[in-house]
MARVORO-819764 format. One record per atom (N, C-alpha, C): atom name; x, y, z. Coordinates in nm, 3 decimals, decimal comma. Example, Ala and Ser with C-alpha at 12.3 -4.5 7.8 and 13.67 -1.06 7.14 Angstrom:
2
<kolba->N | c1->1,319 | c2->-0,569 | c3->0,780>
<kolba->CA | c1->1,230 | c2->-0,450 | c3->0,780>
<kolba->C | c1->1,320 | c2->-0,330 | c3->0,780>
<kolba->N | c1->1,285 | c2->-0,225 | c3->0,708>
<kolba->CA | c1->1,367 | c2->-0,106 | c3->0,714>
<kolba->C | c1->1,290 | c2->0,003 | c3->0,787>
This chain:
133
<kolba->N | c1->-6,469 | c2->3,010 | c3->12,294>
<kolba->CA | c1->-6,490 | c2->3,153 | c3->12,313>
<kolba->C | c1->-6,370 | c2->3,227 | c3->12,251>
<kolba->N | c1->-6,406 | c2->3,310 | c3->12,213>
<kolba->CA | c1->-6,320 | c2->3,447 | c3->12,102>
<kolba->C | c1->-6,213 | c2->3,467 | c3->12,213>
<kolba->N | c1->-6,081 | c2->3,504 | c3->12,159>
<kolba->CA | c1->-5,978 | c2->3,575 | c3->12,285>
<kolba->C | c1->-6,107 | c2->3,734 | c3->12,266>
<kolba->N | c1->-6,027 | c2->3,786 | c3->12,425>
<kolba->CA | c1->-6,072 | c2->3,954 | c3->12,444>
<kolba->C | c1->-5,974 | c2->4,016 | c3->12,352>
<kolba->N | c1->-6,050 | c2->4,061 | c3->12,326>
<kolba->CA | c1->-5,950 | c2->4,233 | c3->12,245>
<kolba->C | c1->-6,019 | c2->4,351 | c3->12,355>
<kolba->N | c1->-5,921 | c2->4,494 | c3->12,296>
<kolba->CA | c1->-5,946 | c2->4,609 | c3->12,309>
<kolba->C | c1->-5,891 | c2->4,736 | c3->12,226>
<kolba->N | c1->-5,936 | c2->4,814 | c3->12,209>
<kolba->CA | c1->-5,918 | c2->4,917 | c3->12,153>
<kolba->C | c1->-5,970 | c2->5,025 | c3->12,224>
<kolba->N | c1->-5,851 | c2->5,162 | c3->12,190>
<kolba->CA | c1->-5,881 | c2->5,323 | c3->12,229>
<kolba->C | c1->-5,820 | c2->5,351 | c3->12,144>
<kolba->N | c1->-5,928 | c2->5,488 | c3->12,117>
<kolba->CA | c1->-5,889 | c2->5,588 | c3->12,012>
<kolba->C | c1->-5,919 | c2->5,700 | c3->12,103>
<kolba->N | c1->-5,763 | c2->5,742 | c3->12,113>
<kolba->CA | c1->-5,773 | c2->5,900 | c3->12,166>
<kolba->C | c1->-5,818 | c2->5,984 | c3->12,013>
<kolba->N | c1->-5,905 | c2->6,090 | c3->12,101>
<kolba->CA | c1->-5,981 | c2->6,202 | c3->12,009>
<kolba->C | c1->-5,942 | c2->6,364 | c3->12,096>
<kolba->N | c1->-5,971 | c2->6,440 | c3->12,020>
<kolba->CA | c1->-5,948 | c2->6,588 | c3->12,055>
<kolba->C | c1->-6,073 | c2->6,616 | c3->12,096>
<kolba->N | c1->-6,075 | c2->6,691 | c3->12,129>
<kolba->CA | c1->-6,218 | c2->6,822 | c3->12,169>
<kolba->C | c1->-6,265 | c2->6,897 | c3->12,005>
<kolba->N | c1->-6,340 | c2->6,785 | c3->11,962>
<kolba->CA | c1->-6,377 | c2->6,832 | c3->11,824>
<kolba->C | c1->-6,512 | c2->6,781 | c3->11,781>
<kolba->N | c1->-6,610 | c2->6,856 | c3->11,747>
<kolba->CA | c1->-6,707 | c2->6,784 | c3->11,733>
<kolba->C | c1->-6,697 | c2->6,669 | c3->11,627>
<kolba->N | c1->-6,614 | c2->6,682 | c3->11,469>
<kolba->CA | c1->-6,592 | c2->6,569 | c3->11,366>
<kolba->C | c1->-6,545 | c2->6,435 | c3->11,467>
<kolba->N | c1->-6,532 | c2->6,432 | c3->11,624>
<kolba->CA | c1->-6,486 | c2->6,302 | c3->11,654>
<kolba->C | c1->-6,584 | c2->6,237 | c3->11,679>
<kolba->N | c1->-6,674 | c2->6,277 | c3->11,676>
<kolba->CA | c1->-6,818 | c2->6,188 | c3->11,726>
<kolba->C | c1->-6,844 | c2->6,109 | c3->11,564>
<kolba->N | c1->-6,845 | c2->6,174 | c3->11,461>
<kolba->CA | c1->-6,837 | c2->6,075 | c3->11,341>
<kolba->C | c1->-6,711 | c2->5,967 | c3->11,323>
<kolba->N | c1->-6,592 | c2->6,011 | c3->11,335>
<kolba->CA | c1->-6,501 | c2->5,943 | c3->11,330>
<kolba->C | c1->-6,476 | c2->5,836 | c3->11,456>
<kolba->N | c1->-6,551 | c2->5,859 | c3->11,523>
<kolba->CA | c1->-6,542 | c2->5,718 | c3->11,677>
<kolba->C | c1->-6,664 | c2->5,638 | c3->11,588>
<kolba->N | c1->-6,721 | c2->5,674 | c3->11,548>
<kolba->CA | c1->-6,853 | c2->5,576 | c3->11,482>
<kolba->C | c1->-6,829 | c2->5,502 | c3->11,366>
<kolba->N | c1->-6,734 | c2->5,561 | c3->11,301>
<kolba->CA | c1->-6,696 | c2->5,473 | c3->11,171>
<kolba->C | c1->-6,578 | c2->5,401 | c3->11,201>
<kolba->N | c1->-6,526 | c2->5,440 | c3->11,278>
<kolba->CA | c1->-6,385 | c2->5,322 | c3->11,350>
<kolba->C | c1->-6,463 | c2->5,227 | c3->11,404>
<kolba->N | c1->-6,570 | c2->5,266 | c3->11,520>
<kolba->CA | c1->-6,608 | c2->5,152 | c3->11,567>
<kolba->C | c1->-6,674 | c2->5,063 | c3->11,512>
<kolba->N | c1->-6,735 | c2->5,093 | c3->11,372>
<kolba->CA | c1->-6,797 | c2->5,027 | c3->11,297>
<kolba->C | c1->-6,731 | c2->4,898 | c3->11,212>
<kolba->N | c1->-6,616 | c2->4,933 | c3->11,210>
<kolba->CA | c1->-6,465 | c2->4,890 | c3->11,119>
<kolba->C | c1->-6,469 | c2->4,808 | c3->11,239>
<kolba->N | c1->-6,411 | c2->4,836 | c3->11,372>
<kolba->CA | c1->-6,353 | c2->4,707 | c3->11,439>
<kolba->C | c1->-6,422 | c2->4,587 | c3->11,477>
<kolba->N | c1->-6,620 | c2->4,645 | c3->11,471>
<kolba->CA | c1->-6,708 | c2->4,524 | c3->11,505>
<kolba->C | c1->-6,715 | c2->4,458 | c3->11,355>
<kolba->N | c1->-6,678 | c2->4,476 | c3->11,231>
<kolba->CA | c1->-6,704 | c2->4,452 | c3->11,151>
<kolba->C | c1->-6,602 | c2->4,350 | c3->11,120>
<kolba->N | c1->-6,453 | c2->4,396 | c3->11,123>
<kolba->CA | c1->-6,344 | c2->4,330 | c3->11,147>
<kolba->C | c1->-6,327 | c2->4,198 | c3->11,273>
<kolba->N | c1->-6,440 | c2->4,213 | c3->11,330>
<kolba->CA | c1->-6,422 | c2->4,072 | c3->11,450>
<kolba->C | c1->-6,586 | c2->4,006 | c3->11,431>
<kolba->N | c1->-6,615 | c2->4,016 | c3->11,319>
<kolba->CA | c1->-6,742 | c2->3,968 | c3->11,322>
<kolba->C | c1->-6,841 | c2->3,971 | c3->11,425>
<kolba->N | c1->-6,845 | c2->4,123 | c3->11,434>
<kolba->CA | c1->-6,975 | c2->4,141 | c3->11,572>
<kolba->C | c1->-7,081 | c2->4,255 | c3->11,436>
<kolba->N | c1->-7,091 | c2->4,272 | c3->11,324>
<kolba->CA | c1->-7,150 | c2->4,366 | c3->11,272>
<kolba->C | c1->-7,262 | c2->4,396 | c3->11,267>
<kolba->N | c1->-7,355 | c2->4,255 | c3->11,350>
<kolba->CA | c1->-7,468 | c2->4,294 | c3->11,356>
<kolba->C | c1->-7,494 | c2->4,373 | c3->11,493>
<kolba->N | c1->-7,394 | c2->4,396 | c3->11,603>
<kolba->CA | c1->-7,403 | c2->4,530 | c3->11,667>
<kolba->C | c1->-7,393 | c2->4,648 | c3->11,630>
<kolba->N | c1->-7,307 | c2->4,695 | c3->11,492>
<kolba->CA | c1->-7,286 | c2->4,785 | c3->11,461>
<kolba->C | c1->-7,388 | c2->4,908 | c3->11,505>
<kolba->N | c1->-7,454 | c2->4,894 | c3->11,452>
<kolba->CA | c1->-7,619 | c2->5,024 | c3->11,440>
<kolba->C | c1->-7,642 | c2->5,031 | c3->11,649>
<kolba->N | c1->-7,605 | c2->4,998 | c3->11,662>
<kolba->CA | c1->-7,688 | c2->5,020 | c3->11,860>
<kolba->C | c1->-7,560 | c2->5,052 | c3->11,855>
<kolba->N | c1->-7,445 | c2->4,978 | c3->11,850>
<kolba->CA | c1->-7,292 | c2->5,043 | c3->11,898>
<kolba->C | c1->-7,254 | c2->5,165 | c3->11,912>
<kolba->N | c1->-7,257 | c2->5,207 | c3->11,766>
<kolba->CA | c1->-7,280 | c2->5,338 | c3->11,704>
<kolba->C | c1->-7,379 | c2->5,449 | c3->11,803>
<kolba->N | c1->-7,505 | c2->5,407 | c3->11,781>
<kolba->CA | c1->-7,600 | c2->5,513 | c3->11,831>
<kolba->C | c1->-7,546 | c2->5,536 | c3->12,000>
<kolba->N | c1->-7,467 | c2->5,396 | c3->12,058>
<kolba->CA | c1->-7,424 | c2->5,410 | c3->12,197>
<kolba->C | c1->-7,287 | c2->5,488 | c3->12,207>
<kolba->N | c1->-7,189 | c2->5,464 | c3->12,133>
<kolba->CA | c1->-7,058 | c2->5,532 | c3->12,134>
<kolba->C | c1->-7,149 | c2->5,694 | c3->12,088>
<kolba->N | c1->-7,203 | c2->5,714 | c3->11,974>
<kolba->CA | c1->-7,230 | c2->5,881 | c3->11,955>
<kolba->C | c1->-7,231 | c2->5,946 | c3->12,099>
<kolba->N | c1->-7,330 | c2->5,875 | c3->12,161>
<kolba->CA | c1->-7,437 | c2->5,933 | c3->12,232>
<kolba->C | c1->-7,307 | c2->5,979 | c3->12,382>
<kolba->N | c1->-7,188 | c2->5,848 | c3->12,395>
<kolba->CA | c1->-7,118 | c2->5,887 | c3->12,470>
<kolba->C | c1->-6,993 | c2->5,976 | c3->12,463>
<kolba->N | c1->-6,989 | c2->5,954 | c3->12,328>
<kolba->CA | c1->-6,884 | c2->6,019 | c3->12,292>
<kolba->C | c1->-6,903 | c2->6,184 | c3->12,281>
<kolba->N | c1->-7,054 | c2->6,192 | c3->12,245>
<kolba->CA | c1->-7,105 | c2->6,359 | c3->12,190>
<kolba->C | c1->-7,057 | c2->6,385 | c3->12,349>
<kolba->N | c1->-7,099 | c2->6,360 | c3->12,459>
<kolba->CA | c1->-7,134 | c2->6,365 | c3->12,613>
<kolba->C | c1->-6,923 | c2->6,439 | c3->12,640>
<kolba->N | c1->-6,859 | c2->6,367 | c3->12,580>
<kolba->CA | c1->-6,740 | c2->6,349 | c3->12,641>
<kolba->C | c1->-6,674 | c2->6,486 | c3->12,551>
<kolba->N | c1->-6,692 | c2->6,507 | c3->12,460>
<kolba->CA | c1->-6,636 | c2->6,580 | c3->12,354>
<kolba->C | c1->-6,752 | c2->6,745 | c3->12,370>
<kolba->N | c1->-6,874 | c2->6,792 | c3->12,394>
<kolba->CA | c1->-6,916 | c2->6,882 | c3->12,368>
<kolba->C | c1->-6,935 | c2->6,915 | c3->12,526>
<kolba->N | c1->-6,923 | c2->6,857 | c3->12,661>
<kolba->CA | c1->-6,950 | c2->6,918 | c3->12,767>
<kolba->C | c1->-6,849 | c2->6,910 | c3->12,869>
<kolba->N | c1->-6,702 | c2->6,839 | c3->12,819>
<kolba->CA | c1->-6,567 | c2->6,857 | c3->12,923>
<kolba->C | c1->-6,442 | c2->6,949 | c3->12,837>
<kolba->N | c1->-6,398 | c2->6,987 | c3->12,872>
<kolba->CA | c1->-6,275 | c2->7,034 | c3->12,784>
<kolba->C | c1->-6,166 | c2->6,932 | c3->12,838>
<kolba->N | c1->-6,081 | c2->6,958 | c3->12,691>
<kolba->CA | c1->-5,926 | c2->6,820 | c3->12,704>
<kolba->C | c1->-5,989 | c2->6,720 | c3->12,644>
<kolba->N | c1->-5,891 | c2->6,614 | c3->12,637>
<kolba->CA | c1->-5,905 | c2->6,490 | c3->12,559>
<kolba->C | c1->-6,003 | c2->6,415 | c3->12,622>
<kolba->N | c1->-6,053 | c2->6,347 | c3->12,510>
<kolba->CA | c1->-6,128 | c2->6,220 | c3->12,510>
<kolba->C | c1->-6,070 | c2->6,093 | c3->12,458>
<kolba->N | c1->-6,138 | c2->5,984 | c3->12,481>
<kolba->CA | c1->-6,107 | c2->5,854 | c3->12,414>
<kolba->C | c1->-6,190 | c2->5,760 | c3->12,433>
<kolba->N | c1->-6,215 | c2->5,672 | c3->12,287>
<kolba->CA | c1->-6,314 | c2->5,618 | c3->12,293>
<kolba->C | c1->-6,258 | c2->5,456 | c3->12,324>
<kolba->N | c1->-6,305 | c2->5,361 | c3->12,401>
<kolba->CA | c1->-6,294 | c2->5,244 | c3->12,414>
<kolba->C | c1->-6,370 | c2->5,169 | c3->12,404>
<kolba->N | c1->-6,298 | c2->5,066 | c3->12,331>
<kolba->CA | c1->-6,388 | c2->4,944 | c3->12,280>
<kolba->C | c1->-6,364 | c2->4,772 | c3->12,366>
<kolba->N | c1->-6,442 | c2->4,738 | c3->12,427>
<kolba->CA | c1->-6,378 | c2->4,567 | c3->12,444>
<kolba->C | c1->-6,454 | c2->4,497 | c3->12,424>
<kolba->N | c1->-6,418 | c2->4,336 | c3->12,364>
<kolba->CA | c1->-6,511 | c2->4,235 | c3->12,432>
<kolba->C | c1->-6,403 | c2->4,146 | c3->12,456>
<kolba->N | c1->-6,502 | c2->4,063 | c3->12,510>
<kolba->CA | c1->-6,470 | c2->3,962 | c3->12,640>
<kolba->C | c1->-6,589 | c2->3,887 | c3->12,714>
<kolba->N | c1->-6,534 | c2->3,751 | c3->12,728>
<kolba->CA | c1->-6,661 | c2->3,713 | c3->12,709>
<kolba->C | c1->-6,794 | c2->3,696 | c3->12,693>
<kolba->N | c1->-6,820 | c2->3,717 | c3->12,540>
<kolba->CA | c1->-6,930 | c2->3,766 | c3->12,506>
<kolba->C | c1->-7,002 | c2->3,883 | c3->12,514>
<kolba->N | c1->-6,910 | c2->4,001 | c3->12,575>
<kolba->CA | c1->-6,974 | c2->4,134 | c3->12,625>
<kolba->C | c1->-6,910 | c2->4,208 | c3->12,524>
<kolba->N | c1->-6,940 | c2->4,332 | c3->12,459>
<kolba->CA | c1->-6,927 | c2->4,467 | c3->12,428>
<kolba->C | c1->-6,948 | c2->4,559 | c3->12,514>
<kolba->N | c1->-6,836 | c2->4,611 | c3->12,580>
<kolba->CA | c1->-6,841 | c2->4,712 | c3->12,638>
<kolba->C | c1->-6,786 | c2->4,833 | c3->12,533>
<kolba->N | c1->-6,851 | c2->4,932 | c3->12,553>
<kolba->CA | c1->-6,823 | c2->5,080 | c3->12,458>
<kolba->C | c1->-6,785 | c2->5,149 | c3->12,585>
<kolba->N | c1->-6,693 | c2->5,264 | c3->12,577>
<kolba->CA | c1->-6,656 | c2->5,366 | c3->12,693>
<kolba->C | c1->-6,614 | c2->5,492 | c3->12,611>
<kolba->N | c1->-6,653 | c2->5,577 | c3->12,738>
<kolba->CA | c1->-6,576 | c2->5,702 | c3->12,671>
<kolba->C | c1->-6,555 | c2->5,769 | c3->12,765>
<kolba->N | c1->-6,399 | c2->5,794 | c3->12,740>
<kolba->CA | c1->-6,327 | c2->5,841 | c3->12,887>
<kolba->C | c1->-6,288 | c2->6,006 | c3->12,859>
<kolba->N | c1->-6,319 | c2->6,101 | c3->12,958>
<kolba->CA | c1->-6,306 | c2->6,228 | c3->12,964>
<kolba->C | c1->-6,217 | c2->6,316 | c3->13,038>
<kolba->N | c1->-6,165 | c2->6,370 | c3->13,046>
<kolba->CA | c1->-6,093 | c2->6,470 | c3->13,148>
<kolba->C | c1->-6,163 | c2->6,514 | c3->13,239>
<kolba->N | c1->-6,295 | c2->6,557 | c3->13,266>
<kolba->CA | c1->-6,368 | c2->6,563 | c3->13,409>
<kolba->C | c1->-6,416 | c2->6,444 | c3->13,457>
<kolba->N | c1->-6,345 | c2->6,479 | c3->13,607>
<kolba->CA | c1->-6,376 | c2->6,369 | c3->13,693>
<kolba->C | c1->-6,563 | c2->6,339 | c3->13,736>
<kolba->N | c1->-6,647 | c2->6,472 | c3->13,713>
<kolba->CA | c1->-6,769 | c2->6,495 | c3->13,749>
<kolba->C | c1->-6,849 | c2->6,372 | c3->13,679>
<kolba->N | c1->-6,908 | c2->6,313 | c3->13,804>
<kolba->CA | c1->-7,048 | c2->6,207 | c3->13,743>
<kolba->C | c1->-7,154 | c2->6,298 | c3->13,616>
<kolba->N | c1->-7,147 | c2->6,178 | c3->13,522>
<kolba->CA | c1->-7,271 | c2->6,261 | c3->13,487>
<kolba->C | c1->-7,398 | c2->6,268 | c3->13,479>
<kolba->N | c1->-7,477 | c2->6,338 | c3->13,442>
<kolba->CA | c1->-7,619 | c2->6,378 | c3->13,483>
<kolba->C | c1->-7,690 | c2->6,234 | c3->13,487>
<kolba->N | c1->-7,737 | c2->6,212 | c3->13,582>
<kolba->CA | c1->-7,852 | c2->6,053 | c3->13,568>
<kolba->C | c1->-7,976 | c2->6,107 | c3->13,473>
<kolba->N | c1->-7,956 | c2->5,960 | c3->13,396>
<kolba->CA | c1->-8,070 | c2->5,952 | c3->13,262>
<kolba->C | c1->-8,229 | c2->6,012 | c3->13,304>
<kolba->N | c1->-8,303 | c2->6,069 | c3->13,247>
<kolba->CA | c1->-8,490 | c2->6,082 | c3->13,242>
<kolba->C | c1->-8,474 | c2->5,960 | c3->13,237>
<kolba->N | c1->-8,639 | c2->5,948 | c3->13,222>
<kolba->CA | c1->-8,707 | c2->5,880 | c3->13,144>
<kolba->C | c1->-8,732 | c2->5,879 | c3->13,027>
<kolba->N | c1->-8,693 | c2->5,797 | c3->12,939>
<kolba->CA | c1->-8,739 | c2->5,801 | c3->12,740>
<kolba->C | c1->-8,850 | c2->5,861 | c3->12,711>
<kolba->N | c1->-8,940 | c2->5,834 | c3->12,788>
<kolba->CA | c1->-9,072 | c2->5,901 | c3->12,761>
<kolba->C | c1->-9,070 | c2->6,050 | c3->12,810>
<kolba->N | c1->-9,041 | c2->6,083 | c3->12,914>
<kolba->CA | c1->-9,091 | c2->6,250 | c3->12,954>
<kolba->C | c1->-8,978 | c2->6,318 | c3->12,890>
<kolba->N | c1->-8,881 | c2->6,297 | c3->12,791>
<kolba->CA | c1->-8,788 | c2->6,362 | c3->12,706>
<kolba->C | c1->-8,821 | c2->6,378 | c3->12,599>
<kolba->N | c1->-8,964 | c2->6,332 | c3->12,527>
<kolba->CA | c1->-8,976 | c2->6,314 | c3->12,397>
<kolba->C | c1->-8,996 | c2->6,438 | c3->12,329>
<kolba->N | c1->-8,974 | c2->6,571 | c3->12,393>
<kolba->CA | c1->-9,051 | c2->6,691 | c3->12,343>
<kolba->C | c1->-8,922 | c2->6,765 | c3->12,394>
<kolba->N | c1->-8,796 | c2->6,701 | c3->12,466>
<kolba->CA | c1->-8,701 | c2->6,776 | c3->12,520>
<kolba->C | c1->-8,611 | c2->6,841 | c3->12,383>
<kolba->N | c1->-8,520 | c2->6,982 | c3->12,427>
<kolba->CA | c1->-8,468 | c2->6,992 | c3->12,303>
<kolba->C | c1->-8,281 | c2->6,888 | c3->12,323>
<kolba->N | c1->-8,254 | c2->6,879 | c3->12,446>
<kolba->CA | c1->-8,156 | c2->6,837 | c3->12,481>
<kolba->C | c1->-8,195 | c2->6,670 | c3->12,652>
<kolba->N | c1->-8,117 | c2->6,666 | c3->12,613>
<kolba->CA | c1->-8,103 | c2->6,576 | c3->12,772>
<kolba->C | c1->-8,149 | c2->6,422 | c3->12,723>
<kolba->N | c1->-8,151 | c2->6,415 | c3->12,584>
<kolba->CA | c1->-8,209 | c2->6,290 | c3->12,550>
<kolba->C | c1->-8,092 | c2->6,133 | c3->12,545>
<kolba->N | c1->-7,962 | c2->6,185 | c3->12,580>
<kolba->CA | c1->-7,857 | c2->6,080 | c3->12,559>
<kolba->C | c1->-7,808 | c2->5,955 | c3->12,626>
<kolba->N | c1->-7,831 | c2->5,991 | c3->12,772>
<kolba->CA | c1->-7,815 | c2->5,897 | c3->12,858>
<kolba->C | c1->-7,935 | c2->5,827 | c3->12,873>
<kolba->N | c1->-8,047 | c2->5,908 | c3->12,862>
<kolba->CA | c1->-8,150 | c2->5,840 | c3->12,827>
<kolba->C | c1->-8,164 | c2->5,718 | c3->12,740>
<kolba->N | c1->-8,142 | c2->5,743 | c3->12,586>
<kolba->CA | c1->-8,133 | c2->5,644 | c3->12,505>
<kolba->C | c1->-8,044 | c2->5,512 | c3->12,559>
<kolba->N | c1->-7,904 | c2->5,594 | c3->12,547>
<kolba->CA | c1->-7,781 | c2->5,506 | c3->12,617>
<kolba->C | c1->-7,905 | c2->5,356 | c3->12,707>
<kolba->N | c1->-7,944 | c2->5,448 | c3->12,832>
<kolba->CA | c1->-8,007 | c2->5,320 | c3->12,919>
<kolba->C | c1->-8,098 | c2->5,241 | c3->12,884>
<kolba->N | c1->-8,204 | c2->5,292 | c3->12,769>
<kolba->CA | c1->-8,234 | c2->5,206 | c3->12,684>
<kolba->C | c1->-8,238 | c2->5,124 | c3->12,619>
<kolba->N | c1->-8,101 | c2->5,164 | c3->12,538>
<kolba->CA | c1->-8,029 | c2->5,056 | c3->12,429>
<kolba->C | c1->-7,940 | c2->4,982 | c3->12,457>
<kolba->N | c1->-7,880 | c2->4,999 | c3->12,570>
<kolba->CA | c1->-7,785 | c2->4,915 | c3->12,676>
<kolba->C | c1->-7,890 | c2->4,791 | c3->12,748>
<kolba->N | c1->-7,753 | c2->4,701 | c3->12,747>
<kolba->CA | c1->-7,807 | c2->4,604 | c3->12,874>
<kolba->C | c1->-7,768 | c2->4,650 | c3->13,008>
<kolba->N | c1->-7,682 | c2->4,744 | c3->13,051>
<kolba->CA | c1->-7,613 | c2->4,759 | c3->13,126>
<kolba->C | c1->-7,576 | c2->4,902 | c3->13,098>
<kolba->N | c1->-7,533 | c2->5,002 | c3->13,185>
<kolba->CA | c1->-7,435 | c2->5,090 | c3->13,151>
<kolba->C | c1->-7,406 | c2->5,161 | c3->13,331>
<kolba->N | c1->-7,286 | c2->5,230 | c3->13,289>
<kolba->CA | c1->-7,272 | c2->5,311 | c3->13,475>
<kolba->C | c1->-7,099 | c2->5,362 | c3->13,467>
<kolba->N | c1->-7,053 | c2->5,430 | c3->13,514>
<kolba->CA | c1->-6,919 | c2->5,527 | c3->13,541>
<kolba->C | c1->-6,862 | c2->5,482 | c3->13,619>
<kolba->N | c1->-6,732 | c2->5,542 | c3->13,635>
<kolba->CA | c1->-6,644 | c2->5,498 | c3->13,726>
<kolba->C | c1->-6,518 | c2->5,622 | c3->13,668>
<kolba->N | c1->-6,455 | c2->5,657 | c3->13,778>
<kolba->CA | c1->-6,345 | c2->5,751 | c3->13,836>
<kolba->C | c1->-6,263 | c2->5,683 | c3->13,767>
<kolba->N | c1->-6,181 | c2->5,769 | c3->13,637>
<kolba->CA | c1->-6,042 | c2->5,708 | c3->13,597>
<kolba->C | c1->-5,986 | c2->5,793 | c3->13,525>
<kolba->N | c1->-5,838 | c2->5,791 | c3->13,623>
<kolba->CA | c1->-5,718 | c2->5,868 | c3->13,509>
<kolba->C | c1->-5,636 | c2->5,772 | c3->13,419>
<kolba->N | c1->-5,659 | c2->5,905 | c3->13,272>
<kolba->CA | c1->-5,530 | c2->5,881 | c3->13,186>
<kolba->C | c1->-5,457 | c2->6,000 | c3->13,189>
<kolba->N | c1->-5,389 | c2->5,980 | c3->13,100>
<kolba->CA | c1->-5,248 | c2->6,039 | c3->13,057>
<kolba->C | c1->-5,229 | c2->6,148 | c3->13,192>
<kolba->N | c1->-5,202 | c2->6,078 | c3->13,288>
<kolba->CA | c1->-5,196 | c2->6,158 | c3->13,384>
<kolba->C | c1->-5,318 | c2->6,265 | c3->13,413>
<kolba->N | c1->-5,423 | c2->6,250 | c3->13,390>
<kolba->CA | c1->-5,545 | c2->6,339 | c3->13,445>
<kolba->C | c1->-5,651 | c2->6,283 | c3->13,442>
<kolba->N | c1->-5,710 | c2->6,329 | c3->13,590>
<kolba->CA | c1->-5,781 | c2->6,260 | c3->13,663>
<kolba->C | c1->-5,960 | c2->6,268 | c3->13,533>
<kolba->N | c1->-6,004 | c2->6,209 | c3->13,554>
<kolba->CA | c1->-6,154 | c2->6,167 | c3->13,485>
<kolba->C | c1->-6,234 | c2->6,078 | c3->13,495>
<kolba->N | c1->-6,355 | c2->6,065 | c3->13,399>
<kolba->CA | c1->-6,393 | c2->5,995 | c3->13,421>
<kolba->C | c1->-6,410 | c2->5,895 | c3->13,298>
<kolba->N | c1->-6,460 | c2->5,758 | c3->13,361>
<kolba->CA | c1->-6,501 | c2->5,656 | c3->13,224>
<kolba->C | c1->-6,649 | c2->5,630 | c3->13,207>
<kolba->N | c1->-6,699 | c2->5,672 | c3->13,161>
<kolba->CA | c1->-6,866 | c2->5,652 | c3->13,112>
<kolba->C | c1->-6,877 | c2->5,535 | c3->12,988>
<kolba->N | c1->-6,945 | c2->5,414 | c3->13,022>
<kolba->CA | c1->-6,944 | c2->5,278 | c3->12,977>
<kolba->C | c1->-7,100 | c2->5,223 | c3->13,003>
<kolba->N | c1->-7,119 | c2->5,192 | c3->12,879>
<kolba->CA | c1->-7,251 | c2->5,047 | c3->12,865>
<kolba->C | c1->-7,188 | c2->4,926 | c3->12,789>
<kolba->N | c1->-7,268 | c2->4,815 | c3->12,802>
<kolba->CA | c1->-7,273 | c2->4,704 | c3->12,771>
<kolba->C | c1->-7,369 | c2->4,625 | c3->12,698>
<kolba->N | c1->-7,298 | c2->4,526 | c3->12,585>
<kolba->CA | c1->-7,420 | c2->4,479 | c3->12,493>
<kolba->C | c1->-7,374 | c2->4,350 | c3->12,496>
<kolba->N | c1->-7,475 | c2->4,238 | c3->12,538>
<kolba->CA | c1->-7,403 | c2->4,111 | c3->12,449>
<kolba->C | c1->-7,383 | c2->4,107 | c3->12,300>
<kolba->N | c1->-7,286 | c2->4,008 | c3->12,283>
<kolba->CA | c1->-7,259 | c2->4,008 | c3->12,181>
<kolba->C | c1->-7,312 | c2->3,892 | c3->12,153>
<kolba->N | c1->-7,341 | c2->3,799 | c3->12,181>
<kolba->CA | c1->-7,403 | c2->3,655 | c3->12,126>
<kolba->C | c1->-7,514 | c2->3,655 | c3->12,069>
């Protein structure tokens, strides 16, 4: 089994970070030979990252791990507030918004939050999970 790695990329309150968390993360699964996650990774970091960057103010950061055999993606925010529980994929299909966590639970094997401060302020971490095998 692979050692664990991890990676964070602190980001600003900018919408260009939702592209730039996607092409980093694309680089580091690519760089550890996970690239055939890339494309779900991606669509999972956007989806958390858009979440973290267009509806909290203050920093974000995107996190990456694996460990045994898991990909976990995160994206950690300055509000501590849970966020909204997913629809259903189906009764969103005509929505103009609310479609993210949705997908997220979709395309995840796994996903769910948890209460966590950085740089000294309190937030939260919003995280799914993919095998990697």
């Amino acid at each position: 089994m692979p050692e664990p790695w991890e990676y964070s990329l602190y980001i600003p309150t900018d919408p260009r970070a939702v592209t730039v968390s996607r092409r980093t993360l694309r680089l580091i699964l690519t760089l550890h030979d996970l690239a055939h996650l890339a494309d779900t990774a991606e669509l999972l970091a956007s989806e958390l990252i858009s979440n973290a960057v267009l509806h909290t103010k203050g920093p974000a950061c995107l996190r990456v791990r694996h460990r045994d055999g898991v990909l976990r993606i995160g994206a950690w925010d300055a509000d501590p507030e849970p966020p909204e529980p997913p629809g259903r994929l189906e009764a969103l299909a005509d929505a103009e918004s609310g479609r993210g966590f949705a997908l997220v639970r979709a395309c995840a094997d796994v996903w769910g939050w948890q209460p966590l401060s950085r740089m000294g302020r309190r937030g939260k971490l919003v995280w799914c999970e993919l095998q990697a095998a």
